[in-house]
Chimera marker file (.cmm) of the C-alpha trace (Angstrom):
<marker_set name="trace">
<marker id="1" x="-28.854" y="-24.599" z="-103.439" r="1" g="1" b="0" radius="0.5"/>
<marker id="2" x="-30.786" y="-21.329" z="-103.457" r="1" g="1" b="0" radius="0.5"/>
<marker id="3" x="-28.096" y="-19.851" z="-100.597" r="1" g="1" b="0" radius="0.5"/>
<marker id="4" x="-26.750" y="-20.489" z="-97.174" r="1" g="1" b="0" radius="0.5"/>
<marker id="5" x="-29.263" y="-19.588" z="-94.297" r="1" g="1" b="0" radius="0.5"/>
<marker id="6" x="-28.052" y="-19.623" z="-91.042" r="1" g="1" b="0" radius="0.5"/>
<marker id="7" x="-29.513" y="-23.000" z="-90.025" r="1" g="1" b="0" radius="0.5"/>
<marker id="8" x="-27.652" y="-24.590" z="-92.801" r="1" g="1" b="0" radius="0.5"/>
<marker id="9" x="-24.445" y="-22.890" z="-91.631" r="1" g="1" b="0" radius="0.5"/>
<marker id="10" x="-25.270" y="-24.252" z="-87.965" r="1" g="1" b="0" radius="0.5"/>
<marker id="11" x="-25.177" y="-27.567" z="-89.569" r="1" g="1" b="0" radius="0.5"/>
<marker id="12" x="-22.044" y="-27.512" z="-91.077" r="1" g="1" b="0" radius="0.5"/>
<marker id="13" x="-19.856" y="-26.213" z="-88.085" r="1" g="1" b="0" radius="0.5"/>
<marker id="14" x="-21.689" y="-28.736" z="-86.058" r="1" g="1" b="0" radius="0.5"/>
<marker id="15" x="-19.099" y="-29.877" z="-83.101" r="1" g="1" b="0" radius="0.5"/>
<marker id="16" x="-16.532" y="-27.090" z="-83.696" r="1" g="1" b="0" radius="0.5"/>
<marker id="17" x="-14.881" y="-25.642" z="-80.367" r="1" g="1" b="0" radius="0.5"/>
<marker id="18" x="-14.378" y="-22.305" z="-80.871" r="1" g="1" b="0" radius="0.5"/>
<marker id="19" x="-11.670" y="-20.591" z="-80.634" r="1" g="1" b="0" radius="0.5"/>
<marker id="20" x="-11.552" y="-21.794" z="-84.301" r="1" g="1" b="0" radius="0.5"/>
<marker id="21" x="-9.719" y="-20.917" z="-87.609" r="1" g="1" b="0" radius="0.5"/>
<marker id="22" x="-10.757" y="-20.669" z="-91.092" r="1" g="1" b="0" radius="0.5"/>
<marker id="23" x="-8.805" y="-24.475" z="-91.572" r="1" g="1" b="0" radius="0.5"/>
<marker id="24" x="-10.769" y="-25.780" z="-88.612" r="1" g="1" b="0" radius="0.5"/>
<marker id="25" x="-14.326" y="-24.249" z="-89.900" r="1" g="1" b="0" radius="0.5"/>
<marker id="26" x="-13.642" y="-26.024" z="-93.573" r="1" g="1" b="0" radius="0.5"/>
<marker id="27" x="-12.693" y="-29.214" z="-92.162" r="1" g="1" b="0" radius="0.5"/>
<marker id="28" x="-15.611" y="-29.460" z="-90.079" r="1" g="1" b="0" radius="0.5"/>
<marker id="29" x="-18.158" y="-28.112" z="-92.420" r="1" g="1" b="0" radius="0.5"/>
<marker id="30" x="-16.154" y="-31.197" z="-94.482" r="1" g="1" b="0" radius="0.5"/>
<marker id="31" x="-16.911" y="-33.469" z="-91.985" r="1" g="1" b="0" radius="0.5"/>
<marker id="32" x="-20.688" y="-32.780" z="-91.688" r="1" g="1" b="0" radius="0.5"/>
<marker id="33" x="-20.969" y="-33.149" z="-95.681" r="1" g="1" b="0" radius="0.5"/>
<marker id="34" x="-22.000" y="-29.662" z="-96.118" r="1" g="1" b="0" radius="0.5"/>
<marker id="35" x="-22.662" y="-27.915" z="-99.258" r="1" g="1" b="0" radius="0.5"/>
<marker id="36" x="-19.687" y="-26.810" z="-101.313" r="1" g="1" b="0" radius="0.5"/>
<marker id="37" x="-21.035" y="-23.416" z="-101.182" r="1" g="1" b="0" radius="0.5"/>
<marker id="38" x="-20.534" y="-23.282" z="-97.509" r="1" g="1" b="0" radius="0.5"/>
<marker id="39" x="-16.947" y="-24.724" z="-97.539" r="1" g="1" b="0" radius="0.5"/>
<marker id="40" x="-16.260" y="-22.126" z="-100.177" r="1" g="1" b="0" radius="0.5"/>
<marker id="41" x="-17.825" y="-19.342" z="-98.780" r="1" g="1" b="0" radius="0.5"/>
<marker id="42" x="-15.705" y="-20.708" z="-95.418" r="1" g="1" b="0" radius="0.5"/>
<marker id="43" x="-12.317" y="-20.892" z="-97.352" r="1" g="1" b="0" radius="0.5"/>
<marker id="44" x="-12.718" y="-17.335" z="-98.604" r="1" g="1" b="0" radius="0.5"/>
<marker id="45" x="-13.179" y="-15.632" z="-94.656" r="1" g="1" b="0" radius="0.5"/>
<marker id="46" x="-9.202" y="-15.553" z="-95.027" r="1" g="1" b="0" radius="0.5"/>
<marker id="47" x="-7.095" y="-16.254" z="-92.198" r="1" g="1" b="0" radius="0.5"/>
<marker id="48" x="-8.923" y="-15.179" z="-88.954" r="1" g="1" b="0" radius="0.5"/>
<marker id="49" x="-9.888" y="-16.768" z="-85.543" r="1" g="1" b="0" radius="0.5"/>
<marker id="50" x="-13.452" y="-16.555" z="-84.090" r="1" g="1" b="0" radius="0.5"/>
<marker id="51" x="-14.114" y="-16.788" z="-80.760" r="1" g="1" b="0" radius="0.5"/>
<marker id="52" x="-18.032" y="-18.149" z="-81.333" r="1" g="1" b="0" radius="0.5"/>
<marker id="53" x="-20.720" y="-19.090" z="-83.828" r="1" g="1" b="0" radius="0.5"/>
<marker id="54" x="-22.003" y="-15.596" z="-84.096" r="1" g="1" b="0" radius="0.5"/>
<marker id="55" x="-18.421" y="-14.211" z="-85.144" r="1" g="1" b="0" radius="0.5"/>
<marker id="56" x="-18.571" y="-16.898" z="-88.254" r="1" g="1" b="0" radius="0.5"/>
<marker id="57" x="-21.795" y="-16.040" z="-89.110" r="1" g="1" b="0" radius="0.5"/>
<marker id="58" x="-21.676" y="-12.427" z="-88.931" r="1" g="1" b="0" radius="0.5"/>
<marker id="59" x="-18.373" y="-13.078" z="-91.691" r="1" g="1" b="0" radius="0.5"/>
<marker id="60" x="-20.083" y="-15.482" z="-93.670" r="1" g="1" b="0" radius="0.5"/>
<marker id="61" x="-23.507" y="-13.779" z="-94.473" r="1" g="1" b="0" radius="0.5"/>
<marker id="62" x="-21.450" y="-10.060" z="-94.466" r="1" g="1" b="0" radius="0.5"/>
<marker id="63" x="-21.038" y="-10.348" z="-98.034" r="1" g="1" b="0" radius="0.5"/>
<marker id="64" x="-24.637" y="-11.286" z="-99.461" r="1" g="1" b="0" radius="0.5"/>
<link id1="1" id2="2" r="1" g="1" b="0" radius="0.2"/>
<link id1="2" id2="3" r="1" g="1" b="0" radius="0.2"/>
<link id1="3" id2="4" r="1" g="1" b="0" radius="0.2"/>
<link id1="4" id2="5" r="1" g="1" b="0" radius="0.2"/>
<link id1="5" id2="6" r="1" g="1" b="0" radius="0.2"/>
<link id1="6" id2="7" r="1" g="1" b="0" radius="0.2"/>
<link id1="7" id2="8" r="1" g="1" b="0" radius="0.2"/>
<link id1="8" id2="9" r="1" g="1" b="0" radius="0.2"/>
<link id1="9" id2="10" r="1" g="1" b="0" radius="0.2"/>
<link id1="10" id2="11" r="1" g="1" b="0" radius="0.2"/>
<link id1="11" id2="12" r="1" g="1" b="0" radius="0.2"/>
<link id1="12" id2="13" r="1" g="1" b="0" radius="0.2"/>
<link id1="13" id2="14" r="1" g="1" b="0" radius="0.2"/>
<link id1="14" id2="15" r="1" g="1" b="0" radius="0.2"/>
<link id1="15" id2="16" r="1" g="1" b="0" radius="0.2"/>
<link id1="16" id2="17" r="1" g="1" b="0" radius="0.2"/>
<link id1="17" id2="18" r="1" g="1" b="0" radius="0.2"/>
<link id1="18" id2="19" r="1" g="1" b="0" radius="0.2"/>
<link id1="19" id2="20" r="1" g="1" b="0" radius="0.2"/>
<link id1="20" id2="21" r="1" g="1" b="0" radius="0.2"/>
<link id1="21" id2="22" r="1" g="1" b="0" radius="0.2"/>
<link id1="22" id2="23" r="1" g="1" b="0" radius="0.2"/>
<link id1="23" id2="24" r="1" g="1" b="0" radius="0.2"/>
<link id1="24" id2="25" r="1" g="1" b="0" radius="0.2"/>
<link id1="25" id2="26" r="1" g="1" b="0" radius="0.2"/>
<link id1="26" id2="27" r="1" g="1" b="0" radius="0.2"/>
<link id1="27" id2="28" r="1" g="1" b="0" radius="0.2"/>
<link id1="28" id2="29" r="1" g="1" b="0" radius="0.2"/>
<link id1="29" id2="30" r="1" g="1" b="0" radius="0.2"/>
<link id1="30" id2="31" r="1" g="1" b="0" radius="0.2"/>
<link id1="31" id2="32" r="1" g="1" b="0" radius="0.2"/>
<link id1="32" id2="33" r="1" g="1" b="0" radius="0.2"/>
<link id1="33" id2="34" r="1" g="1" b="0" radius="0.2"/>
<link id1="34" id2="35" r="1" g="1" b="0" radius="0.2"/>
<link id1="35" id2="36" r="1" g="1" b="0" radius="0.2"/>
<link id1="36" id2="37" r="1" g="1" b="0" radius="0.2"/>
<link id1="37" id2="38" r="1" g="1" b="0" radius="0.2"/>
<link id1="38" id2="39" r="1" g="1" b="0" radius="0.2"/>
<link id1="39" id2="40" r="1" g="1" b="0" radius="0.2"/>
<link id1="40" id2="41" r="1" g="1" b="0" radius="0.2"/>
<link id1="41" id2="42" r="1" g="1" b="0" radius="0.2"/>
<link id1="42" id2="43" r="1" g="1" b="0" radius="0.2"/>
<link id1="43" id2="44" r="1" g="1" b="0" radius="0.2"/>
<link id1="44" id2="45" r="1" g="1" b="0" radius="0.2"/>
<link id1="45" id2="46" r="1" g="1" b="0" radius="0.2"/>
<link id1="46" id2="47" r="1" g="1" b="0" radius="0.2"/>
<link id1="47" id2="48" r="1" g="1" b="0" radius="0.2"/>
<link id1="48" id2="49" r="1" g="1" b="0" radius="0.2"/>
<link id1="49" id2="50" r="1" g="1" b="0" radius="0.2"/>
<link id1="50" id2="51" r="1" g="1" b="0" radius="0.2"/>
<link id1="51" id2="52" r="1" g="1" b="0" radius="0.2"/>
<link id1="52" id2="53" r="1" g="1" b="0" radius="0.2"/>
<link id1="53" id2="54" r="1" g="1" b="0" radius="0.2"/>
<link id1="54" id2="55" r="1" g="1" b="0" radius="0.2"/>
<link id1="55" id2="56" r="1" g="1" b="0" radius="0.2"/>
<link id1="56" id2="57" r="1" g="1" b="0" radius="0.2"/>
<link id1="57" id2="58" r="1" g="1" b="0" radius="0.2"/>
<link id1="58" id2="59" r="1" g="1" b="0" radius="0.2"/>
<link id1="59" id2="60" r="1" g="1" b="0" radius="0.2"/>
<link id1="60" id2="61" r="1" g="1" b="0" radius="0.2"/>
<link id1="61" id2="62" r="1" g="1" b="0" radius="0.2"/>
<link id1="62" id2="63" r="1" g="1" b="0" radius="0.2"/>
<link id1="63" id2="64" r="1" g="1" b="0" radius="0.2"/>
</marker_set>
């Protein structure tokens, strides 16, 4: 996979109900078979609770 983009990140956290966890963003990205890249990307956010999408993605793509 060349990276995440924020469509594919969409994907993966398809159905979550926010407030959500790190735990509940991992096992739904599970769920939706997504990349490991985004389930490890996910797992390293540390212990934090989002109140939306844009919260997650503003962690996730911090760091590229």
């Amino acid at each position: 996979m060349a990276g995440i983009t924020p469509p594919d990140l969409q994907k993966a956290l398809h159905g979550v109900e926010y407030p959500a966890g790190t735990d509940d963003l991992r096992k739904a990205a599970e769920k939706n078979h997504a990349p490991k890249e985004i389930t490890e990307r996910i797992s390293h956010l540390g212990k934090k609770k989002f109140e939306n999408p844009a919260e997650v993605s503003k962690a996730v793509f911090r760091d590229k």
